[in-house]
C-alpha positions in Angstrom: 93.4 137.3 57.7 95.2 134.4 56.3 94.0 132.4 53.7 95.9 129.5 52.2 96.7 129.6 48.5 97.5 126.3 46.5 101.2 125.5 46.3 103.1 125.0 43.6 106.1 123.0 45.7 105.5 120.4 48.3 107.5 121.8 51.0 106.5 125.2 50.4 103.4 126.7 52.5 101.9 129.5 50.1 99.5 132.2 52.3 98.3 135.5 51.3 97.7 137.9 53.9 94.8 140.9 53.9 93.7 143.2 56.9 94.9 142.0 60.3 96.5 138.9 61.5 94.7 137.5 64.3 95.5 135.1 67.2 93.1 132.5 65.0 94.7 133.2 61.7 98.3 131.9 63.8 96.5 129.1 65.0 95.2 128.0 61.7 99.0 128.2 60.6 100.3 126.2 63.7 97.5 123.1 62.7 98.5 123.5 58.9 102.2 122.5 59.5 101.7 120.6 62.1 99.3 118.2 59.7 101.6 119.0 56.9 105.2 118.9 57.8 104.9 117.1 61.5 107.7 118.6 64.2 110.7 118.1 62.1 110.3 118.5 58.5 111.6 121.7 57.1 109.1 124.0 55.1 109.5 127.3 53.2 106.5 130.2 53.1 105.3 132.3 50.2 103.6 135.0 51.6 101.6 137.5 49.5 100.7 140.9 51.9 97.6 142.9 50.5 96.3 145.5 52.1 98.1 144.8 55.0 96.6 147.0 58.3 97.8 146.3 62.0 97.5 142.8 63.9 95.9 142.2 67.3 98.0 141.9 70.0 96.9 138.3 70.7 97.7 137.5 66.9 101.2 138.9 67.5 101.8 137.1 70.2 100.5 133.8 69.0 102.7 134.4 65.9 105.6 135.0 68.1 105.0 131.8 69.7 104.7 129.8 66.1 108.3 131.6 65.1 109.7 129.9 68.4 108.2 127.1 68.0 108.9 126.3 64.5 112.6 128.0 63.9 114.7 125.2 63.1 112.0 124.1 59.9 111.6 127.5 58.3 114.1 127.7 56.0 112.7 129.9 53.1 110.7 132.9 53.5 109.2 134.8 50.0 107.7 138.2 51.2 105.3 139.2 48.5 103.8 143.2 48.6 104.2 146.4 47.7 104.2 147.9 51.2 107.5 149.4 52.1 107.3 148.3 55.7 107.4 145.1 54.4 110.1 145.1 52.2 112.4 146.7 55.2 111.0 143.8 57.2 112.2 141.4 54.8 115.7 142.8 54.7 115.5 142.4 59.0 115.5 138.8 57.8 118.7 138.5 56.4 119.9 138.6 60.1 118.2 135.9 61.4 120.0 132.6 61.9 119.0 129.1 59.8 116.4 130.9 57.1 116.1 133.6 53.8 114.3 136.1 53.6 114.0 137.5 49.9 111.4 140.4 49.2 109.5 140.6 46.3 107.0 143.3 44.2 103.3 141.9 43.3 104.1 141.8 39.5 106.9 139.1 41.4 105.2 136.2 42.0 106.7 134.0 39.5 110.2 135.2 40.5 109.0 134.5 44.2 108.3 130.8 43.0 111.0 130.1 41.2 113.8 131.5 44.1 111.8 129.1 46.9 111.9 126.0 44.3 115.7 127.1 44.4 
């Protein structure tokens, strides 16, 4: 489940994450930056994973689709957690084109901040 934390930088979406991501926690994100950031304007995500456990197929999917959809305006990504998968998944995204991907512990969070404000 997704629930949206306050931000500390306007171009910066801040979520934290628990339990399963769901087909309706993707669609929430989809409306957010659509109201938010429109079709165009570039946005980073500082993403806090707690007890993280598996995601529906339909909320894969739909999340799949937002990643398409939404490519050329990510352009940081903080991964907050202490899951290992996570941190491995964050080093994946060094290979993708156009956005950073920087991992970082939960005692992080400040240091998350301050790289996206970067």
């Amino acid at each position: 489940m997704f629930q949206f934390l306050p931000s500390r930088e306007p171009s910066t979406i801040a979520v934290q994450v628990r339990g399963k991501v769901t087909k309706e926690d993707a669609e929430n994100l989809e409306q957010y930056v659509k109201k938010e950031f429109g079709d165009d304007t570039p946005f980073n995500i500082l993403a806090i994973f707690l007890d993280v456990g598996g995601t529906t197929f339909q909320g894969i999917t739909e999340g799949s689709k937002f990643d398409a959809k939404r490519w050329g305006q990510f352009r940081k990504f903080a991964v907050v957690s202490d899951k290992n998968l996570m941190k491995v998944s964050a080093k994946l995204g060094d290979y993708l084109p156009g956005i950073t991907v920087e991992y970082f512990e939960v005692d992080q969070v400040e240091e998350a901040w301050n790289w996206i404000k970067e």
